[in-house]
C-alpha positions as CSV (number, residue, x, y, z in Angstrom):
1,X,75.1,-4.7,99.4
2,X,79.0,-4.8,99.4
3,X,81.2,-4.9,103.0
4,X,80.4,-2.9,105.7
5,X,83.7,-0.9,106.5
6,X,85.1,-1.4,109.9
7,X,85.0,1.7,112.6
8,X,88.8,2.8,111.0
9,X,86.8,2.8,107.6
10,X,88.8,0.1,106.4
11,X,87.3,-2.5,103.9
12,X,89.6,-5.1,103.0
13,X,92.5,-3.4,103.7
14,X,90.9,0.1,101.7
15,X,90.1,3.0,103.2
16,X,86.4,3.9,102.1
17,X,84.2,6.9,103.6
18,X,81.8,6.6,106.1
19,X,80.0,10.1,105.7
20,X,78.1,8.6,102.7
21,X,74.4,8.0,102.6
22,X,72.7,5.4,99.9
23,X,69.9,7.3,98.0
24,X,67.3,5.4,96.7
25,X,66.6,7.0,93.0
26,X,62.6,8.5,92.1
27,X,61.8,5.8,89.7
28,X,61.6,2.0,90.8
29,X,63.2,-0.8,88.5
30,X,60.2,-2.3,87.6
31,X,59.0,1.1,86.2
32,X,62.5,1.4,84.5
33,X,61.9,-1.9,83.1
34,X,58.4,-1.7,81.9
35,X,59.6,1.4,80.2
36,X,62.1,-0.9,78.2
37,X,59.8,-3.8,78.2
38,X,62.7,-5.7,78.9
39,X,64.2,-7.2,82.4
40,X,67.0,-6.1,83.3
41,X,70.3,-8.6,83.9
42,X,73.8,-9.6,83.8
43,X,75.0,-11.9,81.5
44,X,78.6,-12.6,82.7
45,X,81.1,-13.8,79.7
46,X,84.7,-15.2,81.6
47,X,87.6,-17.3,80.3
48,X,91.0,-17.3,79.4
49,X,92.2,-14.4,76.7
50,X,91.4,-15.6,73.4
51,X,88.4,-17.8,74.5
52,X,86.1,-15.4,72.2
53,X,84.3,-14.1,74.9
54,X,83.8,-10.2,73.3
55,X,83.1,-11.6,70.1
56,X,80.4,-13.4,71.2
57,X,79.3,-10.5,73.7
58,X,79.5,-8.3,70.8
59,X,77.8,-10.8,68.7
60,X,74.8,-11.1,70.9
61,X,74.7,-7.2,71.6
62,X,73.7,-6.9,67.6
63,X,71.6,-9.6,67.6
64,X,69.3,-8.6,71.0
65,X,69.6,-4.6,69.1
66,X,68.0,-6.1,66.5
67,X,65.6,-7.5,68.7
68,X,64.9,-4.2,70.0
69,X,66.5,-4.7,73.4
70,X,68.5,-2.0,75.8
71,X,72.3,-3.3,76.1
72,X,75.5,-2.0,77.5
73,X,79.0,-3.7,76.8
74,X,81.8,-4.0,79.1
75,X,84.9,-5.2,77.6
76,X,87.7,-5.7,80.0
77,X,90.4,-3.6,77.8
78,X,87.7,-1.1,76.8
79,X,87.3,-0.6,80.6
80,X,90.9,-0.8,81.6
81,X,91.4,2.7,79.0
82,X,88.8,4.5,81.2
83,X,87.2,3.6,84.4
84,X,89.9,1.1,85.7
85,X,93.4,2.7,84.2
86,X,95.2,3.1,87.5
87,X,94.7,-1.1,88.1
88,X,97.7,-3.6,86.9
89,X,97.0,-6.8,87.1
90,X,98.2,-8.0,90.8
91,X,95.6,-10.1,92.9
92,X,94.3,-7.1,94.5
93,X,94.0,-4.9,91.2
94,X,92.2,-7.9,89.9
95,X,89.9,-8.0,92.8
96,X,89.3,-4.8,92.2
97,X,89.0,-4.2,88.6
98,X,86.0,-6.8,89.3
99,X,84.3,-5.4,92.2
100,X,84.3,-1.8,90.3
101,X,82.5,-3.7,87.0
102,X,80.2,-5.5,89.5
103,X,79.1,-1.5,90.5
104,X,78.7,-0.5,87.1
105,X,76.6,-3.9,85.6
106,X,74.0,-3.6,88.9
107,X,73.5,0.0,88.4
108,X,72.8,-0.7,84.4
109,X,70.9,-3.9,85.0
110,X,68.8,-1.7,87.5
111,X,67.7,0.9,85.0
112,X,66.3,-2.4,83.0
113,X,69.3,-2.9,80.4
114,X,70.7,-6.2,79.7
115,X,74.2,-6.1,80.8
116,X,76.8,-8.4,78.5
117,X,80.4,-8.3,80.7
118,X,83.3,-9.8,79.1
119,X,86.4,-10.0,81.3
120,X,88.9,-12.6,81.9
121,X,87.8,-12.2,85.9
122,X,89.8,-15.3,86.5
123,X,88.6,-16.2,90.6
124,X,85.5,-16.9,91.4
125,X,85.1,-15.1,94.4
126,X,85.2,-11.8,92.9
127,X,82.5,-13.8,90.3
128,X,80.6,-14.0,93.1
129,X,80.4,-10.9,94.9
130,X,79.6,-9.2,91.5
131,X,76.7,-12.2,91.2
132,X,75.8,-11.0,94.6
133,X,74.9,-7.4,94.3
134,X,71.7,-8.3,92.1
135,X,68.9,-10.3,92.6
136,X,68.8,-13.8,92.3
137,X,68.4,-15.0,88.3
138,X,69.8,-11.4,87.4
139,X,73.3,-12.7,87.0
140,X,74.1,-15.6,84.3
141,X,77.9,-16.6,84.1
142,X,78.8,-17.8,80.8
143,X,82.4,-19.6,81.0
144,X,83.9,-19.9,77.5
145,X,85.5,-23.1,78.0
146,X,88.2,-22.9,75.2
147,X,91.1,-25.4,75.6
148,X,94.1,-23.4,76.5
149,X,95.9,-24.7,72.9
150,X,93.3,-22.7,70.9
151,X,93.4,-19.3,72.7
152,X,96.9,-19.7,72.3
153,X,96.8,-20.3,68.5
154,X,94.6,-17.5,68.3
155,X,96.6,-15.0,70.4
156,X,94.5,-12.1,68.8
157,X,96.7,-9.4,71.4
158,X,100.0,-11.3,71.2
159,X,100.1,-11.9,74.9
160,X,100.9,-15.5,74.5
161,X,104.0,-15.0,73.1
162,X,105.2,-12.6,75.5
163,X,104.2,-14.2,78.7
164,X,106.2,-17.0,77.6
165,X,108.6,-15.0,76.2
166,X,109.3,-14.0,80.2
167,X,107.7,-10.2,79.1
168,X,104.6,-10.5,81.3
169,X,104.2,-12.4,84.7
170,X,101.9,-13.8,86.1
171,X,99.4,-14.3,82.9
172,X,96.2,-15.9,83.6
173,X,96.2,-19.5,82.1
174,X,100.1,-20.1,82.2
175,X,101.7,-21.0,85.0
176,X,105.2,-18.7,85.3
């Protein structure tokens, strides 16, 4: 799981310790699970801002509680106020920003709760190094293909406007 740092302790281009030891928890998934009566999983919601990827994550969140079923959701803002405050928004932020929601899902989806993600997460090789730290049929990427006119018209943040107002650079989905 994840890339082996090199002997400097240097994974792409980060310095990560090397006097760390994985610990395997007391209870196996598949007692988690049972426990839940559920299996745990992924479901990966991407797409430009506005494509109404946490509404329907937070749509389906009620509807599986009302089924009875374990869920966490991570929302892209909501985790941007906590865990990922110190990340902007340049290539390498957004590299991260992904790879540390990839950490949190797997450990969730490993104590059997169905995991709904809902980030913009705009390259799909960070998509697929998150897909890649659970077992196979454990991660399903749901891309909320919304023309780019309709997120636009919906602009629930205002973002829209500013990026093409020159106020933010870089936006995903425009080109500045």
């Amino acid at each position: 799981m994840g890339v082996a740092p090199d002997a400097a302790g240097r994974e792409r281009g980060r310095i990560v310790s090397t006097d760390i030891t994985w610990h395997e928890g007391g209870v196996a998934r598949e007692q988690k699970e049972a426990l839940l009566g559920q299996r745990g999983c992924v479901l990966w919601f991407t797409g430009l801002s506005g494509s109404g990827k946490s509404t329907v994550a937070a749509t389906l969140e009620h509807a599986l509680h009302k089924l009875g079923r374990a869920t966490a959701l991570l929302d892209g803002d909501n985790v941007r106020h906590g865990l990922n405050r110190d990340l902007g928004f340049s290539a390498a932020d957004r590299e991260e920003n992904i790879r540390r929601i990839g950490e949190v899902a797997r450990l969730f989806a490993e104590s059997g709760v169905i995991v709904l993600v809902s980030f913009i997460s705009p390259y799909r090789q960070d998509r697929d190094r998150a897909r890649a730290l659970l077992p196979p049929g454990r991660f399903i990427e749901v891309f909320m293909d919304t023309p780019l006119e309709v997120c636009e018209q919906r602009d629930p943040k205002g973002l829209y406007k500013k990026a093409r107002a020159g106020q933010i650079k870089g936006f995903t989905g425009l080109v500045s």
